[in-house]
N, C-alpha and C positions, 0 to 999 in steps of 0.2 A: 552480853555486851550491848551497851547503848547506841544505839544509830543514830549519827550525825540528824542534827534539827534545825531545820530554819528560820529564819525568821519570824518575827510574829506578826501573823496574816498572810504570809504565803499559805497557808494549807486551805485558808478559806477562801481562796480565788477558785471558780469553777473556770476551766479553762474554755476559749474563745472558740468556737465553732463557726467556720467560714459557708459562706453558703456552697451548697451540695455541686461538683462539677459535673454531676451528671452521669457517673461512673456505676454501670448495673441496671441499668434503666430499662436495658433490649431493643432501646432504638441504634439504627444506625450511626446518627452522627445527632446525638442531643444537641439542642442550645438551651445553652447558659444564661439563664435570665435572673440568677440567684444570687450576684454579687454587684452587681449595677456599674458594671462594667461598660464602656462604649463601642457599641457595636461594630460603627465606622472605623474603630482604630485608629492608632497615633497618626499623628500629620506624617507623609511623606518625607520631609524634612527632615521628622525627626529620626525617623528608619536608616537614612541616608545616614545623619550623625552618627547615629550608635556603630553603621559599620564602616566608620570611617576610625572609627575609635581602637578599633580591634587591631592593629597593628603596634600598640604600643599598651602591652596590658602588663607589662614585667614594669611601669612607672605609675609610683603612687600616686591617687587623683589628688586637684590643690584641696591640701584640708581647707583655706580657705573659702572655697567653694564661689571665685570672685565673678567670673561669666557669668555663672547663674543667678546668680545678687543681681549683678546690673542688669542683664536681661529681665528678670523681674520688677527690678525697679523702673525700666524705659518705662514698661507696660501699663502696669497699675500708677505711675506717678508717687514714686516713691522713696524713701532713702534709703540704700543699698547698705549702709553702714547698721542700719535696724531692722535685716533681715538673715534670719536662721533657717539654713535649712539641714531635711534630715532624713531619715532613711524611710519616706513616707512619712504624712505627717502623726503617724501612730508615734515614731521614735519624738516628734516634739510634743506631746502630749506626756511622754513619756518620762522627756526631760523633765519637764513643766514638774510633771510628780514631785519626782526625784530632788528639784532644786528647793520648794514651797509646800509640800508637806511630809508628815514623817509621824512618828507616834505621838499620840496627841494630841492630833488635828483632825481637823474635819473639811471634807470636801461635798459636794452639793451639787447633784445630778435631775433630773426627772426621771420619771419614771417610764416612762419611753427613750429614753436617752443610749448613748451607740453602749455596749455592755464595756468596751476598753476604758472609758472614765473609772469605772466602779475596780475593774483590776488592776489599773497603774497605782490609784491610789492606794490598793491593799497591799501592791509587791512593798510602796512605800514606807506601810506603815500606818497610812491613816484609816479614819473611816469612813468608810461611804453613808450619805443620806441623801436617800430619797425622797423625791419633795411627789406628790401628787400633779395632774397635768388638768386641763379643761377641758374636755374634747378632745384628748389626742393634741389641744395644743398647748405650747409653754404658758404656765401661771407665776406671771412676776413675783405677785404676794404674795404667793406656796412659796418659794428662794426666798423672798428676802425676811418671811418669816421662823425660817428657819436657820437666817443667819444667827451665830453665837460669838464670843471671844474665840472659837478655837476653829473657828473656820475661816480656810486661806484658800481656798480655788471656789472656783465657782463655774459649773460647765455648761456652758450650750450653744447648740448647733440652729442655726439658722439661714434654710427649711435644715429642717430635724429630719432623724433618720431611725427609725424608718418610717415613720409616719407619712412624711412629704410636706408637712405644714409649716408653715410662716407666719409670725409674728409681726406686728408692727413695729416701725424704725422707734417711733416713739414710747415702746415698750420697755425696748433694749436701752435705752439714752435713759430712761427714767432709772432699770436696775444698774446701770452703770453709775447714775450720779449717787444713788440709794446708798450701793454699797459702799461699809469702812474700807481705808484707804491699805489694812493690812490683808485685805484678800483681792487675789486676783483674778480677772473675769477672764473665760478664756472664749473666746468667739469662733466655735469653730465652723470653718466655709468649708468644709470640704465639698457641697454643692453650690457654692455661690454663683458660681458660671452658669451657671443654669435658668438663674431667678430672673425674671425682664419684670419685675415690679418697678414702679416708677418710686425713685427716691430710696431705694434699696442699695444701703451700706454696711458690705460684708463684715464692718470693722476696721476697715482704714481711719475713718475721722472721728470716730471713739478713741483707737489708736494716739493718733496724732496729740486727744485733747486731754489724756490722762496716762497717769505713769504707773495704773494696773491693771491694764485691758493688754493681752495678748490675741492677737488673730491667728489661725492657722488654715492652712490651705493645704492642697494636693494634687498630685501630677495623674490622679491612680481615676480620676472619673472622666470629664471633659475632655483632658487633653490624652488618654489611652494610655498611659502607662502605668497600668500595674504592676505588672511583672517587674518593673524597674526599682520600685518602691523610692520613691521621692514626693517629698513634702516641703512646706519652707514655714516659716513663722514670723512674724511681724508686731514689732511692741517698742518700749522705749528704749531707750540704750541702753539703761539699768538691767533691764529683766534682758536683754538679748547679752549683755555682758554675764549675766548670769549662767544662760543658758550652754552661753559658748566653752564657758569653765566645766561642766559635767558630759558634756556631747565627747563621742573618741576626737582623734584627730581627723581621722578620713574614715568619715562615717554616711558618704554617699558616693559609689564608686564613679571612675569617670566617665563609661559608654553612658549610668543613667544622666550624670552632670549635662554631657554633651545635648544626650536626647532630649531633655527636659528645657535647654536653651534653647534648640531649634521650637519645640512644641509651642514655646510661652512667648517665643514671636511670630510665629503662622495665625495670625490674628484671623485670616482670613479664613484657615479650615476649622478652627474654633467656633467660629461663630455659624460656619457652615453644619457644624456636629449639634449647636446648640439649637438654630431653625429646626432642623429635622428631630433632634426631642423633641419639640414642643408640638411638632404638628402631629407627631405618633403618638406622646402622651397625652393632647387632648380627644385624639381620636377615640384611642382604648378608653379612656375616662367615660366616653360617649357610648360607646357599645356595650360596655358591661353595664353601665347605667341602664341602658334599655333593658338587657336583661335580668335585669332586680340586684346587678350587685355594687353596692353605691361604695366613695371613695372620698376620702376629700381633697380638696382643692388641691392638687400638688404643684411645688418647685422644684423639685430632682428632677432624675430620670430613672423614675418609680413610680409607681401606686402602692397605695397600702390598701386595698381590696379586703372587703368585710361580707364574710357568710351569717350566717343566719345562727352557727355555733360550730366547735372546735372538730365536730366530727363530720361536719358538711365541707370545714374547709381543707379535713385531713382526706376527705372521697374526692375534692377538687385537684388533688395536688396530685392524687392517684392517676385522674384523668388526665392531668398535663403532662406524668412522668410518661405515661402511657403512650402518648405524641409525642416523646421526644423532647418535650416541654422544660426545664427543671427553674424552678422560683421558691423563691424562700418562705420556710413554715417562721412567723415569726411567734410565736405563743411563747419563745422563751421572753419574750421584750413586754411581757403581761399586756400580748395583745391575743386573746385568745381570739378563736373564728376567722384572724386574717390569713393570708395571702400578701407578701412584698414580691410586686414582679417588677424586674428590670424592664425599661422600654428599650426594646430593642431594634430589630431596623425592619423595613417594613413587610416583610414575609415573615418576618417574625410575631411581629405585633398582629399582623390577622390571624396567626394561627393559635396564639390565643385568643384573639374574642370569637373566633368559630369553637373551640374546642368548650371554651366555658360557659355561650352561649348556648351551644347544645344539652351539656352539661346541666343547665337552670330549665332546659327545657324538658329534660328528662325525667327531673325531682319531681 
């Protein structure tokens, strides 16, 4: 008998691998430096909402999802009528697929690029292409020479992940004006909070000034909610009226709804989470620097840390598990040699640059 088959291009998705939570390690209480998680945790605020939520869990949350629209919209300066959100913003990426390509198409990634581009569009149906990078950073002309007739998405992250890198605003404006008007550019921020580049625009005024530029954002890095899984999405009414046709009905439950509003107006512990990355990630950028392991420039709250080759940085990760330590092997992202560690808070952060510090001093 024949066994049920699926689609074509499901079988050739390798499936998504989360960074390691530290389970087996034999330390006592590892830290999680392998999903770039924030260390400080959601705003207080939002902890208070989610259990304030818990008393009415037998009622469906609003599929329209209208508090968290406007509370996003106060903030960013924005139209709440042009904002989608979704169960993280993996699920609007995922729409994005789902609605703009399908057999036939072509979507257009880099090659450091986050691995869920390359499987949404194969659950869909399309194909992935990979464009080459510069240094670890996005190559306009790699994309836009690889545009054809049959390519409708177009993905990148800006800073990129895992790399940490950033492009110029004038980069992005030029492949946004380049590209035909039947492919859609997806911008995604999932670290935009993080970036204090002067003149740095996640995608709102791209947004604003074209009607095939989608932005997508996330509750899961800056603002501490993971585990909630909440994202939202930002584009013209077209593509959000699009969106909203293939999305469930209540497809973002309502403790994350609630949490997600408190977090996106605590303006003040946001920006308080954001100070302290920056002062830990340029620390650690500094100390591993001294001790011969260079990085570049980053926007997250990340390094992408570079060894000398795949089996110095596979002895490094040993030494970290070995503290307790756990950060991500990335070589599946055809970064061989590296290391992506999460910045994490600051007992954390010294205990990698003493461990890896020692580590280079050993070699």
């Amino acid at each position: 008998m024949t066994a049920p088959q699926p689609q074509p291009g499901i079988l050739d998705v390798t499936p998504y691998v989360g960074g390691d939570g530290g389970h087996g390690t034999g330390a006592n209480r590892p830290i999680k430096l392998s999903s770039n998680e924030n260390p400080l945790g959601p705003s207080p605020n939002a902890v208070e909402a989610y259990k304030e939520v818990a008393g009415d869990l037998a009622t469906y949350p609003d599929g329209g999802q209208t508090a968290l629209r406007r509370a996003i919209a106060d903030i960013y300066k924005l139209d709440a009528d042009r904002i989608v959100c979704g169960a993280g913003s993996d699920e609007i990426l995922s729409l994005i697929c789902q609605a703009y390509a399908g057999p036939g198409t072509e979507l257009i990634h880099t090659e450091h690029g986050f691995a869920m581009y390359s499987i949404y569009g194969r659950i869909a149906g399309a194909t992935p292409v990979v464009v080459p990078e510069d240094e670890r950073k996005t190559d306009i002309d790699a994309i836009l020479g690889a545009v054809t007739e049959r390519t409708r998405l177009v993905f990148l992250a800006n800073p990129n992940n895992p790399t940490g890198t950033l492009i110029a605003q004038s980069e992005i404006d030029r492949l946004a004006r380049s590209l035909p008007p039947h492919v859609v550019l997806v911008l995604d921020g999932a670290y935009a909070e993080f970036v204090r580049e002067p003149g740095y625009d996640p995608g709102i005024a791209l947004v604003d000034g074209a009607r095939n530029v989608i932005m997508t954002r996330t509750f899961s890095k800056v603002y501490g909610l993971g585990s909630l899984r909440v994202g939202w999405g930002y584009a013209s009414a077209e593509i959000i009226d699009v969106l909203n046709r293939v999305r469930g009905p209540f497809n973002v439950a309502s403790p994350a709804l609630a949490a997600a509003e408190a977090a996106v107006r605590d303006v003040e512990y946001t920006e308080h989470c954001v100070i302290q990355n920056e002062i830990w990630r340029e620390w650690l950028a500094r100390e591993l620097s001294r001790a011969g392991l260079p990085s570049d420039p980053a926007h997250g709250n990340f390094l992408c840390v570079r060894f000398a080759d795949q089996a110095t940085a596979n002895a490094a990760d040993m030494a970290l598990k070995a503290k307790g330590l756990i950060v991500r092997d990335v070589s599946g992202y055809n970064l061989p040699g590296c290391l992506r560690i999460t910045i994490g808070d600051e007992s954390a952060t010294r205990a990698v640059a003493r461990t890896l510090t020692q580590f280079m001093a050993e070699r």
